[in-house]
Structures are given as C-alpha cells and as structure tokens.
C-alpha positions as CSV (number, residue, x, y, z in Angstrom):
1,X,0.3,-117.2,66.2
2,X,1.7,-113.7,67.1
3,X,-0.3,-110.2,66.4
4,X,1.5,-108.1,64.9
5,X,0.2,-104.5,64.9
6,X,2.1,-102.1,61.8
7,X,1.4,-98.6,61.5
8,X,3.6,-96.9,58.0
9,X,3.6,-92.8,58.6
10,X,1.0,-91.3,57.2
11,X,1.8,-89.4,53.7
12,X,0.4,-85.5,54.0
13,X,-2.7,-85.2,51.2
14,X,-0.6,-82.1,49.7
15,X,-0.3,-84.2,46.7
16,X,1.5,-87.1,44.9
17,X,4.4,-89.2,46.9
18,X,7.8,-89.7,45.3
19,X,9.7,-92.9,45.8
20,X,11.8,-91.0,48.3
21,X,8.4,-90.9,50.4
22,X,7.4,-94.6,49.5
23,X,10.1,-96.2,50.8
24,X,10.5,-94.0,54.0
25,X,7.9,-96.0,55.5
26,X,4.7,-97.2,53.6
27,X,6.8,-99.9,51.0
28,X,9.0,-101.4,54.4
29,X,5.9,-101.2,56.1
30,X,3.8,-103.5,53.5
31,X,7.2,-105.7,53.4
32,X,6.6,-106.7,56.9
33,X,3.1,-107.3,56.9
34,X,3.4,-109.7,54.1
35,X,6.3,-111.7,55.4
36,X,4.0,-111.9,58.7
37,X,1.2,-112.2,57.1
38,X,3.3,-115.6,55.1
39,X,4.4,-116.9,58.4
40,X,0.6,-117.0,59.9
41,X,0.8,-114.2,62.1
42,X,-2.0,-112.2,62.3
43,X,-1.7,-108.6,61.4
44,X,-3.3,-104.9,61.4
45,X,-1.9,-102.5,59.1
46,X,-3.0,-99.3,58.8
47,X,-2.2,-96.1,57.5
48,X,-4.1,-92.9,56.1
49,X,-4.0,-89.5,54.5
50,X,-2.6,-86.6,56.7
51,X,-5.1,-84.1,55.9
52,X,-4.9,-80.9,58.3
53,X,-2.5,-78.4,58.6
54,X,-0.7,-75.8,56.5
55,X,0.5,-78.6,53.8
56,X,-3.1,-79.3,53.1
57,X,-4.6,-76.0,52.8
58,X,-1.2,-74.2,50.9
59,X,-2.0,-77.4,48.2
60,X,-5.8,-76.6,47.9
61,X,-5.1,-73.0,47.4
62,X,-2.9,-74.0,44.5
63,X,-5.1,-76.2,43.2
64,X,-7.7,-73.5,43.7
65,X,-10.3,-76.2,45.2
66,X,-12.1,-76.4,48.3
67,X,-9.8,-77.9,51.0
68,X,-12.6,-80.4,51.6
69,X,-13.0,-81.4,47.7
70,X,-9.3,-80.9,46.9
71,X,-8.3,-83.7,50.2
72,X,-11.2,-85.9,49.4
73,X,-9.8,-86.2,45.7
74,X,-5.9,-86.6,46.8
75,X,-7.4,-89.1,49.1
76,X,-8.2,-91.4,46.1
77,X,-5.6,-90.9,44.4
78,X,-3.5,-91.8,47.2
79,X,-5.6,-95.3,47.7
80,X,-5.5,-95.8,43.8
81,X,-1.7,-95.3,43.7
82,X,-1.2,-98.1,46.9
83,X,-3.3,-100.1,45.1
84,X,-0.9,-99.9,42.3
85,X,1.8,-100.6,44.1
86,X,0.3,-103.7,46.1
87,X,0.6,-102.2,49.2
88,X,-1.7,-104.2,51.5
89,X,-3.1,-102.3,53.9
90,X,-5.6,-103.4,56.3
91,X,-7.3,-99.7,56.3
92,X,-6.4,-96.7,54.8
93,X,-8.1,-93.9,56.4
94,X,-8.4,-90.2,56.5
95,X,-6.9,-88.2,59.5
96,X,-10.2,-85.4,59.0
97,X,-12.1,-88.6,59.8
98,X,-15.0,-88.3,62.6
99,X,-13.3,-91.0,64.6
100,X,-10.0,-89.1,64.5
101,X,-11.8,-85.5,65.7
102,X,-13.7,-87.2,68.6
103,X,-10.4,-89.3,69.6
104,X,-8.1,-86.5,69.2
105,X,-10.6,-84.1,71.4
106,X,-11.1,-87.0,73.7
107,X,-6.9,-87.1,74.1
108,X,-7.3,-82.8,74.8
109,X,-9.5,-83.7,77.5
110,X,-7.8,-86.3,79.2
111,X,-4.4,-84.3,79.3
112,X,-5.8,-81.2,80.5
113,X,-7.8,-83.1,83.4
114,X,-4.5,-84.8,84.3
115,X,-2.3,-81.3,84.3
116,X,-0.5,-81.8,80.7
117,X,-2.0,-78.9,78.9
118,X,-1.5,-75.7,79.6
119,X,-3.0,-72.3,78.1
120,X,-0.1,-69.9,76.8
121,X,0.2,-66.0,75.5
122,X,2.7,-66.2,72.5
123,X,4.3,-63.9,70.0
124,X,3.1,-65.3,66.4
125,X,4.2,-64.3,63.1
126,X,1.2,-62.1,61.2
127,X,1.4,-61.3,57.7
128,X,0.4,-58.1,57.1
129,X,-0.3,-58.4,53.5
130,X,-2.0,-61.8,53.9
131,X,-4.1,-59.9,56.9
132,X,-3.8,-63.1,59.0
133,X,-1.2,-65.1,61.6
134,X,1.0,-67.4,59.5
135,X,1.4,-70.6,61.8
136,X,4.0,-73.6,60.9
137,X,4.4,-74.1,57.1
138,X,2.8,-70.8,56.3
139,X,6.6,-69.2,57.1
140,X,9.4,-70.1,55.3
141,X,12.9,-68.7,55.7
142,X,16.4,-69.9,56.7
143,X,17.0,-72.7,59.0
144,X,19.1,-70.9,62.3
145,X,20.6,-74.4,62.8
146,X,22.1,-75.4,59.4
147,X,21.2,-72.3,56.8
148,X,19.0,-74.3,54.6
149,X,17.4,-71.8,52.7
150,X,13.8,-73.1,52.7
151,X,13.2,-74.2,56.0
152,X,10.0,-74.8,56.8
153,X,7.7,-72.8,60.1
154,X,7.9,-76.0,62.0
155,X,10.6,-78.1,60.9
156,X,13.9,-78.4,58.7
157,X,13.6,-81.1,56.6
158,X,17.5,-80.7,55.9
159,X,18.7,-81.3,59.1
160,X,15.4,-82.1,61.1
161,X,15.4,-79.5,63.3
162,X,12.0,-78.2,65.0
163,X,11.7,-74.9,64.7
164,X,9.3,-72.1,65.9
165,X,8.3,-69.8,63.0
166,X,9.7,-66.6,64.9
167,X,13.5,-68.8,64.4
168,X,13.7,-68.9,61.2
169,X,16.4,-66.1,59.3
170,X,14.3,-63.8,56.8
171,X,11.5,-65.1,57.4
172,X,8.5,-64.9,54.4
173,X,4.8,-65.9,53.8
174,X,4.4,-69.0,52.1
175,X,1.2,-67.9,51.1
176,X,2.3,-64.5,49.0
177,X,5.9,-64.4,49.6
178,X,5.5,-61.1,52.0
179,X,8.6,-60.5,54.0
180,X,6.1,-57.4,55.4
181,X,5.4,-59.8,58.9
182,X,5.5,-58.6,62.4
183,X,5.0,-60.4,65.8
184,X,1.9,-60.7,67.7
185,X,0.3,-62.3,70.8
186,X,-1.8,-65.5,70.7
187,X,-3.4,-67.5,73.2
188,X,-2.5,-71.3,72.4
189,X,-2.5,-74.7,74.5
190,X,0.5,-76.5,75.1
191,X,1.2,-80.4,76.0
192,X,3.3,-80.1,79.0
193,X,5.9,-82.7,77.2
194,X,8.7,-81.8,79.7
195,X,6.7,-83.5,82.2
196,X,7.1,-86.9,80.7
197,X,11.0,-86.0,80.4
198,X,11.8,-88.7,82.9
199,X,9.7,-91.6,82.2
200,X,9.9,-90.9,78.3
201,X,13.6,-91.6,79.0
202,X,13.4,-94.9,81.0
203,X,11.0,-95.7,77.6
204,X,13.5,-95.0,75.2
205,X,16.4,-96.7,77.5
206,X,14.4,-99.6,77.6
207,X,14.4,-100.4,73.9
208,X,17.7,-101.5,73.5
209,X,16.9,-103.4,70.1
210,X,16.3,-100.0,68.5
211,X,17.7,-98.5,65.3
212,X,20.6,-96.5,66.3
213,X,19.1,-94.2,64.4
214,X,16.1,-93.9,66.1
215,X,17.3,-93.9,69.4
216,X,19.9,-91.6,68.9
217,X,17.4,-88.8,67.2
218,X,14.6,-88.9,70.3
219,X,17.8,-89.1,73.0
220,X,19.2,-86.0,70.8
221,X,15.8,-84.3,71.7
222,X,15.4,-85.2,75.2
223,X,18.8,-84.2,76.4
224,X,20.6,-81.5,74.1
225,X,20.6,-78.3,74.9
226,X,17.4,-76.9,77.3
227,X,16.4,-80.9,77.1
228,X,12.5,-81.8,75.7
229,X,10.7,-78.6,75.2
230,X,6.7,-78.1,75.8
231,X,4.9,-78.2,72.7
232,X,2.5,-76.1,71.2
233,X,-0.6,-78.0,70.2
234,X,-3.1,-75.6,68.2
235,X,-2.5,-73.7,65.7
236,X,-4.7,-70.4,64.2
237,X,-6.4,-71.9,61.2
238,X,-9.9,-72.8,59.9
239,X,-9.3,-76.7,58.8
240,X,-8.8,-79.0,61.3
241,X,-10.2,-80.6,64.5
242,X,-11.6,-77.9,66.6
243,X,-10.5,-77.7,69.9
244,X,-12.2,-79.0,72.5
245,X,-11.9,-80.6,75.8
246,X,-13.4,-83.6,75.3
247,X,-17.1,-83.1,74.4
248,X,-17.2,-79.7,76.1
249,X,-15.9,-76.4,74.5
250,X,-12.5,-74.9,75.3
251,X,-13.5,-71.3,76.3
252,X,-11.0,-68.6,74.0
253,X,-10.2,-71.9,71.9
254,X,-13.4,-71.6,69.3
255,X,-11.5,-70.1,66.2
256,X,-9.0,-72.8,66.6
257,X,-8.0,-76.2,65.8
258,X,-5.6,-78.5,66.8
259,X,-1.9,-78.7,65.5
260,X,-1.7,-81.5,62.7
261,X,1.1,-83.5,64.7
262,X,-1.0,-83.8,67.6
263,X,-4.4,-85.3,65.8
264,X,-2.2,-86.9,62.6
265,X,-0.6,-89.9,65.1
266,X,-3.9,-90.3,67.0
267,X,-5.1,-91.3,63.6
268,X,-2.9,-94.7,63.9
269,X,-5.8,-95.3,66.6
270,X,-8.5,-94.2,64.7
271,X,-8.3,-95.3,60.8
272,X,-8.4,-98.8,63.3
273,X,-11.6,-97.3,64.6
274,X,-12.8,-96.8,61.2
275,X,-11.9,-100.2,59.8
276,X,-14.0,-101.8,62.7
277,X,-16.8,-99.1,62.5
278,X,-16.8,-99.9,58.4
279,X,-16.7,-103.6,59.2
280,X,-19.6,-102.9,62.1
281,X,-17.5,-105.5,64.9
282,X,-17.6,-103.3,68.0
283,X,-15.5,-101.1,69.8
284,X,-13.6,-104.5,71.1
285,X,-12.8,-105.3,67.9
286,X,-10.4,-102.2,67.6
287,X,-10.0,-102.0,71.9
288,X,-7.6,-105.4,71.3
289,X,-5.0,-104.5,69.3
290,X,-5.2,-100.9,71.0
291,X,-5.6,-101.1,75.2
292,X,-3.6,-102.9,77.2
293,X,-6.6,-103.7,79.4
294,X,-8.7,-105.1,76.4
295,X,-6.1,-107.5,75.1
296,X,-3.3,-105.8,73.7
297,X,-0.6,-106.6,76.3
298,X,0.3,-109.4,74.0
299,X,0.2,-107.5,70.1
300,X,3.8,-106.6,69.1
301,X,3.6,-103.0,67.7
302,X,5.9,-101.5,65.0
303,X,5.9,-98.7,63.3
304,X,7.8,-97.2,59.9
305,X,9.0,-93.9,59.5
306,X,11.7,-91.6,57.7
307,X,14.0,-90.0,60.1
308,X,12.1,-86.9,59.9
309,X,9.1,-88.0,62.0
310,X,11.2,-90.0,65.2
311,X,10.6,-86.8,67.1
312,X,7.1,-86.6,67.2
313,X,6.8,-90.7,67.3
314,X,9.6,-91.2,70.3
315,X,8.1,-87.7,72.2
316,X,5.5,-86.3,71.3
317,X,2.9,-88.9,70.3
318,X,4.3,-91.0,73.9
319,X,3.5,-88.4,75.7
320,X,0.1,-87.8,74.5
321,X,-1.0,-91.8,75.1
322,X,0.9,-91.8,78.5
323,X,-0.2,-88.4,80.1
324,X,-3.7,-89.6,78.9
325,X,-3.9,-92.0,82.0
326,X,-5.0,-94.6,80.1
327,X,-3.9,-97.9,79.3
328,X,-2.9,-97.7,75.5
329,X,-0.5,-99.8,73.6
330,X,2.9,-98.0,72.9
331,X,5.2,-99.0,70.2
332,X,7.2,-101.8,70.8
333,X,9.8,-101.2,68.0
334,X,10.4,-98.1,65.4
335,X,12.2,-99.0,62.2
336,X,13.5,-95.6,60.9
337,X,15.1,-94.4,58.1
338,X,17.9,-92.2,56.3
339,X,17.1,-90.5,53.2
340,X,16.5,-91.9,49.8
341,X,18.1,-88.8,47.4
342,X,17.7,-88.7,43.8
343,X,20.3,-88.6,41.2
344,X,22.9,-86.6,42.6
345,X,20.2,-83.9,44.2
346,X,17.5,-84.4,46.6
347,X,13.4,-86.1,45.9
348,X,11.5,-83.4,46.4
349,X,7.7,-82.9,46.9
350,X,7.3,-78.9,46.4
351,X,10.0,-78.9,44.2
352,X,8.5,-81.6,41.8
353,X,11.9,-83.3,41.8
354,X,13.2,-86.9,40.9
355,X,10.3,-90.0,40.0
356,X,6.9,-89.8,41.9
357,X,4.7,-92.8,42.6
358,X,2.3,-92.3,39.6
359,X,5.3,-91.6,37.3
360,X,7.0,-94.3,38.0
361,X,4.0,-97.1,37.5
362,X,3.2,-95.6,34.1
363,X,7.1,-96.7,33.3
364,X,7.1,-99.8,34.7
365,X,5.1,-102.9,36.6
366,X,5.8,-102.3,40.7
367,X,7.6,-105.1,41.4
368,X,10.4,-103.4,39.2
369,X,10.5,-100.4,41.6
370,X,9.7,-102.3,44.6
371,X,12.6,-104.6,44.3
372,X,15.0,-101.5,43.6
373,X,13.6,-99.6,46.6
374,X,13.6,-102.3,48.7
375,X,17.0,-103.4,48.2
376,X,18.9,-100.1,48.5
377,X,17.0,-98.9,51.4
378,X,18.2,-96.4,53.1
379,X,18.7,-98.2,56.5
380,X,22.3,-96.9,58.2
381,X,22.8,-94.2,55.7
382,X,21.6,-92.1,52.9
383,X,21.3,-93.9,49.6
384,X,20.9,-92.6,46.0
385,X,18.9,-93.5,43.5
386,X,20.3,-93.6,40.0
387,X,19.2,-94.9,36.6
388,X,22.6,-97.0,35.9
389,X,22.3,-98.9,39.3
390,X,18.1,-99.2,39.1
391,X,19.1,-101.0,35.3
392,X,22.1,-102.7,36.4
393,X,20.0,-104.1,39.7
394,X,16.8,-105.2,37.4
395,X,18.5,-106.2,34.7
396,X,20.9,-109.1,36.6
397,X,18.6,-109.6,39.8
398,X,15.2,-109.7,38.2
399,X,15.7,-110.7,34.9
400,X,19.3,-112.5,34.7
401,X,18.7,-114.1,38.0
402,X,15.5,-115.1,39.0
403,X,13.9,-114.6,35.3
404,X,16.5,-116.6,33.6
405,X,15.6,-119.7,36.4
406,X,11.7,-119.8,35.7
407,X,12.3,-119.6,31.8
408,X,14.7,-121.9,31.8
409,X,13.1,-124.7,34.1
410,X,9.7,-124.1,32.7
411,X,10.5,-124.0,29.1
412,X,13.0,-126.8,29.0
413,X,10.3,-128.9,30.9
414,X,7.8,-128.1,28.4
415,X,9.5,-128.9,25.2
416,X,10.7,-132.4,26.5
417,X,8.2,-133.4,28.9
418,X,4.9,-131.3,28.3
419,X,3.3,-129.1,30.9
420,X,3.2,-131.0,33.6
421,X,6.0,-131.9,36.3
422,X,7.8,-135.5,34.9
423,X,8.6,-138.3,37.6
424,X,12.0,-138.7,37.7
425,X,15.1,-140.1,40.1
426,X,17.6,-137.3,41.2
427,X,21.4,-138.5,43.0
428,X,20.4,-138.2,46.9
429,X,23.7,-136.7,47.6
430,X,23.0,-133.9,44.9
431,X,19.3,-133.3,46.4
432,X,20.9,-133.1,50.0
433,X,23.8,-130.8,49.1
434,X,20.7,-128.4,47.5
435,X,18.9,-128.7,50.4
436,X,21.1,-128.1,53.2
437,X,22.3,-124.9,51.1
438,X,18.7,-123.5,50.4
439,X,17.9,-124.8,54.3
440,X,20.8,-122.2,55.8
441,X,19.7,-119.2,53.4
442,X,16.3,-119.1,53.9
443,X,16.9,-119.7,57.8
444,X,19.2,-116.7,57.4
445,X,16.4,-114.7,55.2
446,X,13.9,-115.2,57.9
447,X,16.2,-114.1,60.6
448,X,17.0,-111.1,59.1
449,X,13.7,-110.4,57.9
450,X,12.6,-111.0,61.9
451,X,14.9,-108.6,62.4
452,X,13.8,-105.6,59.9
453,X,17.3,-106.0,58.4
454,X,15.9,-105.5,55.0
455,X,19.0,-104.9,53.1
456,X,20.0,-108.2,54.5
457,X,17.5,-110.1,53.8
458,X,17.1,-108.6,50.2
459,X,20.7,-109.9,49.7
460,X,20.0,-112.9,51.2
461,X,16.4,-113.6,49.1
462,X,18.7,-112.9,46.0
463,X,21.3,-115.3,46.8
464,X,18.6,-118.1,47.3
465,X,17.6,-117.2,43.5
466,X,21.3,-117.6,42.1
467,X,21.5,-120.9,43.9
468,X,18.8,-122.7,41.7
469,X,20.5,-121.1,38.3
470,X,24.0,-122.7,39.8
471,X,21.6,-126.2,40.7
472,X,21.0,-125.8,37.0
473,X,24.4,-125.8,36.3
474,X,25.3,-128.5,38.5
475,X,23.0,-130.8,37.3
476,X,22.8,-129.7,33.6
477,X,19.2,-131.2,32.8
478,X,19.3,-130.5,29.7
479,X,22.7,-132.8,28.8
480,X,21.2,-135.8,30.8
481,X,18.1,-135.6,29.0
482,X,20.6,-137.0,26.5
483,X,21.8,-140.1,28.3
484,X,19.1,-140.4,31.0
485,X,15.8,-139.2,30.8
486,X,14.9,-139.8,34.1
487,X,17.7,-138.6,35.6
488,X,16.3,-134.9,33.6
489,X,13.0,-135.5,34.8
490,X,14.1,-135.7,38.7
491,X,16.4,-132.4,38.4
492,X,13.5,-130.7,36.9
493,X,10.7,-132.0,38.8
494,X,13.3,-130.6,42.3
495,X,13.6,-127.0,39.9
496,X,9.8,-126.8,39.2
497,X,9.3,-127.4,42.8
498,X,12.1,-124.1,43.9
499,X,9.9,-121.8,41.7
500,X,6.8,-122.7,44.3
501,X,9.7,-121.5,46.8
502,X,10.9,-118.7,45.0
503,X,7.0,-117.1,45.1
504,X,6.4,-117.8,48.7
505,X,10.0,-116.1,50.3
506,X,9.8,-113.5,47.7
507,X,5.9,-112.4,48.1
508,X,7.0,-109.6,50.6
509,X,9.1,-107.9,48.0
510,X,7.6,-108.6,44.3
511,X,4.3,-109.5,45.2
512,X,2.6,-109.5,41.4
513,X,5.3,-111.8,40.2
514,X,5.0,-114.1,43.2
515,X,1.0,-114.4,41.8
516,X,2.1,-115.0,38.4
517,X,4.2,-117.5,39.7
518,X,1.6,-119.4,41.4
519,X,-0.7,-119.0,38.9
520,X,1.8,-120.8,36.6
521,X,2.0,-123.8,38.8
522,X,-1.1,-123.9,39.3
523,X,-0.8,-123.7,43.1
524,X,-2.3,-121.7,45.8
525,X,-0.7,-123.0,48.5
526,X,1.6,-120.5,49.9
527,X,3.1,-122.4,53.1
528,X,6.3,-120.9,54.3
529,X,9.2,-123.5,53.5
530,X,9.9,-123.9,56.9
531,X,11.8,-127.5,55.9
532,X,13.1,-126.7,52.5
533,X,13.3,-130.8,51.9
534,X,9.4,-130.8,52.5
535,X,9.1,-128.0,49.9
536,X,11.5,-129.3,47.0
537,X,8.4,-132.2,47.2
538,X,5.6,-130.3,47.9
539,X,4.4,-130.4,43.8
540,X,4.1,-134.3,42.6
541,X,4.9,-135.9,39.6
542,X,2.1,-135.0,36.9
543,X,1.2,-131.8,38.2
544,X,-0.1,-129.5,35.8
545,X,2.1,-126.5,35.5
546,X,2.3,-123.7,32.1
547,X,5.3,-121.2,31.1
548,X,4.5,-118.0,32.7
549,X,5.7,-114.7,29.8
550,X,8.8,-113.2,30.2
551,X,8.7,-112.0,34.1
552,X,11.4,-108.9,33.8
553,X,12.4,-106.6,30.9
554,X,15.9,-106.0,30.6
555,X,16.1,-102.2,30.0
556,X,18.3,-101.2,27.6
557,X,20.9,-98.1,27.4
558,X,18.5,-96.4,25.3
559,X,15.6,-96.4,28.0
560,X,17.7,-95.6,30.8
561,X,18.9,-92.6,28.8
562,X,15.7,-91.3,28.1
563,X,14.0,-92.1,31.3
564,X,17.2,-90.1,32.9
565,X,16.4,-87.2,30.5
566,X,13.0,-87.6,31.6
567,X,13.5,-87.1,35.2
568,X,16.2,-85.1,35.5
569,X,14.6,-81.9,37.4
570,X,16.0,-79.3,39.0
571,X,19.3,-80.1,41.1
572,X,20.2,-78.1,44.2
C-alpha cells in the first residue's frame, strides 16, 4: 500500500468558482484520490479557502461585510458546493487558520535565521484619493508584457506574467478607479529566492516525468531574462498573518502582514495540521505525511494546479521549505494545466462570465459536469467549453453508451428472469474473447490513470463501456431467450456482473452514479477488477439485484438553446 499525499490549489474566498476553476485543479485532484483511494492506497487530500490578500478584502468591500464575516460565509459556501460536487477531500481548511499564522510565522523565522530574508526600502504605488498604498491586486492597468488591458498588481492572468504594481501601463485603483497615484517608499521583507537559483534548478532537472508544461513554465522563470528574481513577501494591508519572526515581533514590521502567496501554500501544511488537531491524533499524525525525518521519505506527493500558479509552486513555495533548513516533503510530481475557456470567450471570475459551480448543479446532477470536464481537460492545450459538444458528449457517452447498457441488461433480466441474477451457461470462447478485451482496456485505463493522463484514460474508461453494449450485440440475449433460455441467462448473468465493473473503474469520474449502481446490485464491494475474469463472476447466480431509474438525461436542442442563452455573458 503506497501513500499518496494530494494537495488541489486552493480556490481564493473572493467568491463563487466557475468550472474553468474546478477543473484547474480541485476536480483532477478528487479524480486521483479516488482511483487511489480504489486501488487501496492510502491517501491525504487536502485543500482550503485562500483567504488573505487583496482578492479577499476587494470582495468583502463589495459585499459590504466584514472581511472576517464575509470569508467565514464564502468559506461554507465553498464546502457546500464540494460537497455537491463529490469532491472528497480529506480536510478543507481555511488559510486565516491559527495553524496556518503560527506555521507561516514559524517559516519567517527560520528563513531570516538562515540569511533568506532580507529587509528592503521600495517605491510603492499610493492612491491619493483612496489615502492609502495600493499593494498587488489593489492596481490594475495594462500588462507591459502582452497589453492585456486588465492586468492585475501582481500577476497577468493572460499571459502569466508576474508583475510589480509600478509595471503595469496606466495604472488605476482597484478600489475607486483613481488614476491620481504616485510612488512612495516602503520598508518590506523579501525571500532571498535567487539564492536557491541553483539547487531549485538541479530540483526541477530532476523531475524528468514532469508535464512539459510545468517544467517549461518554472525553467521560463528561473533562466529568462535577469533569471529568478527575489520576492517580496509582505504586503501593506490590515488582513492577514502579521509578521513576525517566529514567536518574536519583527521590529518596523507591526502594521504588516505577510503576502498571501507566501502563507496561502504553507496552508497545504497546515489545513493537515488542522485535520489532525480536529481529529485530536498528535503532531505525528500530520509530521508523517509532512517531514522526511518523521516518516514521509516514502509518501508520494502531487499536487494540481492551473498554469497560473506553477511559479509560485516550482519557486517560490520550494524555496520557502528548503531555505527553512528543515526536512519537509517537497512535491514529487505537479500535474498542471492549460486553460479551460468558455464559449468562444474566456470563464471569468470578476467578470461573472460563462457557468459557475453553483449554476451549474442547479441545472444538472455532477456527474453530468464532471464527466464533461473531465474528459476535455485541458491537459496539452487550451480547450473550450461549448453547449453543442457538453450535449453531444452526455447525450452518447452517458446516456447512449453506458445508460443504454445498464437499462438494457437490467431491464431485460427483469422481465424474463425477475430481479435476481439467473444461472445460466455462456460459450467459453465467447466469455474468453470478452475477457481478454475488457483485461487489455482496463490494464490500459489504469496505466494511464497512473500516469495522470486523464484524457486517456477518460477515453479509454468510455471504450470499456461501448464494449459491453457491442457484448450485447454479439450475444443478442434477448433472441436466445427464444431458443435457449439458459444460454440468455449466462450472457446476462456475465452483463449484470460488467455493471459491478462499470461502477468500480468509473467511481473516480461519476462517483453518484457509480453509488446508484451499487446500490442496484445490491453490492458494496468495490474491489478493483484487477483479473477481469474474477470480476465477470464476482456476483452469483440468484443474487438479488433491482433496475436503477434512468441514469442520464439526454438534453434536447431546446435545453441546450436556452441554457446557451442563459450563459452567454459578456465576450471579450
């Protein structure tokens, strides 16, 4: 049994994801920990609301709630909306946590005592009209590298660029909208990131199994142009984790708090802190899947994140666990992605733009949406969502496919046999030629799913489900019910037997169907079909089985029309 430690990237509180967001890294994420989770593995997988920074307190002003009410609220919703899309996390916890401030002032400390951090006079962007210093995502303007025209204070999220406020073109408040700003000095720490340069690059050599994309984004950082910058790691605002050095205050540091991409990955450690702290188990209990010296030199660690965040993952979180000194786990493998884009524009959060996560469950169940997502994600390139593929994709996957297989076994077996599986004789050379089929395609689904080729093994999980409709019609059951009962009863009591297989290989990607599948067997034993020969027997003969209601909905043109309509936003 292997431990398999998962951390998704953590979604900012600012408000409600979109499906952009949900497969960028929290729906791959849950993927993984379930197939694991199937093959007995044991797994940790966390993730947690990313509550400081500008994001936070720009969304609480709008909301015109306390930032402290107003992230405590989005927290739940965010939980609620998991929940509703079966994500099955270990612990989702809250980056404002105690556990997070005390780890991420513990991290302050230990850098500063080993020569990482250093104190720094810098010109800062001050709003005269907002009578305060606008730090990160309190500018906005236009991106120097690529001329988006809403570039963030810290980051483009067009072309990913990092960016220091003072860069961007015309720059504005993002509080009033003042372009009256002028530059000032500040005193701020900074992790001595080009330190690390060297060693963070033997790192990154090292993973050779890496995502192109991933390697070639943190390579991109270390090496073009000046190479790996420093990096300024507090930030003038009032909500956050104060800064300290360690326990001790940080002398001209008292009005300040930490920059949210140095606490928010430190919270990986510390939501783990709080599940074990909530569970009462000990500091060991979170020490093993966390320090090398406490047992973590054998967990496998991966985490999930949209291309956006490799940076700060592949540099800048590194370097805060190495320069620490201390003996912490660093990722073993970073699955990455493209964008997911929306109907010939862009998903967008502050634009309110394309199908959020709460939209899209009031449409229809998860594992519509999950399936969809899953299938198309954006691994190697961007992808694009659209209604006439999301309908075209459920309506012959879901419903023609794997839908039309359950009805038609269960049903059939019902009205000639009753509601339990019949005993029957099926032609061994028929049986065989099924098995060694199935036995090839689900040994290439769990490769590929070993692999994190999800596409792959999406394809490859769909395949298995056509080759029980083309068993059907093989084998027709239903014409040698005619002529040989028996004959009928051993093709369905092999096709009652697949479903149990279908529910087990496809748990990491519809997970409430898989349950209603089991439940209509009648089973809950979810064994991986390791030998597909041993599963096509696992159910006897007069076991009680009942016909489960219509799995998928085929949407019609109508619905795709309005629900296009719907959603249609703004374009770019």
């Amino acid at each position: 049994m292997a431990r398999i430690l998962i951390t998704s990237a953590i979604p900012y509180i600012n408000g409600v994801k979109h499906l952009g967001n949900l497969i960028g890294s929290q729906l791959p994420a849950d993927l993984y920990a379930r197939y694991n989770r199937l093959r007995g593995n044991e797994v940790m997988f966390i993730c947690a609301t990313d509550e400081h920074g500008t994001p936070a307190e720009l969304a609480a002003a709008k909301a015109k709630q306390p930032i402290e009410q107003f992230c405590a609220e989005m927290h739940k919703v965010q939980i609620k909306l998991s929940e509703g899309f079966n994500l099955s996390f270990d612990h989702f916890g809250r980056s404002s946590s105690d556990e997070n401030k005390k780890l991420t002032q513990y991290f302050a400390g230990k850098l500063n005592e080993n020569g990482f951090i250093k104190e720094v006079n810098e010109e800062q962007i001050y709003s005269n009209a907002d009578k305060r210093f606008l730090p990160d995502r309190y500018v906005e303007g236009i991106c120097p590298e690529c001329n988006y025209e809403n570039a963030r204070g810290d980051q483009c999220e067009n072309c990913t660029k990092q960016l220091n406020p003072i860069e961007l073109i015309q720059p504005r408040s993002a509080i009033s909208g003042s372009e009256d700003l002028e530059i000032r000095k500040t005193k701020h720490l900074y992790l001595l990131q080009s330190k690390l340069k060297d060693e963070l690059d033997r790192w990154i050599k090292s993973k050779t199994d890496w995502p192109i994309l991933t390697t070639s984004i943190a390579q991109k950082w270390l090496h073009d142009g000046d190479g790996l910058q420093d990096r300024g790691i507090t930030r003038d605002l009032n909500w956050g984790v104060p800064v300290k050095d360690g326990d001790k205050e940080w002398p001209g540091m008292e009005d300040k708090v930490f920059y949210v991409w140095f606490d928010a990955p430190i919270e990986y450690i510390a939501a783990t802190v709080e599940y074990t702290n909530k569970l009462k188990l000990g500091d060991s209990a979170w020490e093993r899947w966390w320090r090398t010296d406490k047992g973590a030199d054998d967990v496998h660690y991966v985490q999930f994140m949209g291309k956006d965040n490799v940076p700060f993952h592949t540099l800048s979180f590194p370097s805060t666990l190495i320069g620490s000194g201390d003996p912490w786990k660093l990722v073993d493998y970073i699955k990455s992605f493209n964008y997911l884009n929306y109907d010939g524009g862009q998903f967008s959060t502050s634009q309110g733009r394309g199908v959020f996560m709460n939209q899209a469950l009031e449409i229809l169940p998860s594992d519509y949406w999950r399936w969809w997502l899953l299938s198309h994600v954006p691994e190697n390139s961007d992808s694009e969502f659209t209604w006439e593929n999301f309908q075209s994709s459920i309506n012959k996957d879901l419903a023609d496919v794997l839908g039309n297989f359950v009805s038609r076994v269960t049903k059939f077996c019902r009205s000639k046999f009753g509601e339990s599986i019949p005993k029957g004789k099926l032609d061994h050379a028929v049986q065989q030629n099924l098995v060694n089929d199935l036995q090839k395609q689900v040994d290439n689904y769990q490769a590929h799913m070993e692999a994190l080729e999800i596409r792959k093994a999406a394809y490859e999980l769909r395949k298995i489900w056509v080759a029980g409709n083309e068993f059907l019609q093989k084998t027709e059951p239903w014409a040698q019910f005619k002529t040989d009962p028996k004959a009928s009863a051993g093709i369905l009591q092999v096709a009652i037997n697949l479903i149990r297989i279908y529910a087990i290989l496809s748990e990491p990607f519809i997970p409430e169907t898989s349950r209603k599948l089991m439940e209509s067997l009648n089973c809950d034993d979810w064994e991986w079909p390791r030998n597909v020969d041993l599963g096509l027997r696992k159910l006897p003969s007069k076991h009680s089985f009942s016909v489960p209601d219509v799995l998928f909905k085929k949407i019609s043109d109508d619905e795709r029309d309005a629900m296009q309509e719907k959603f249609s936003g703004t374009r770019n």
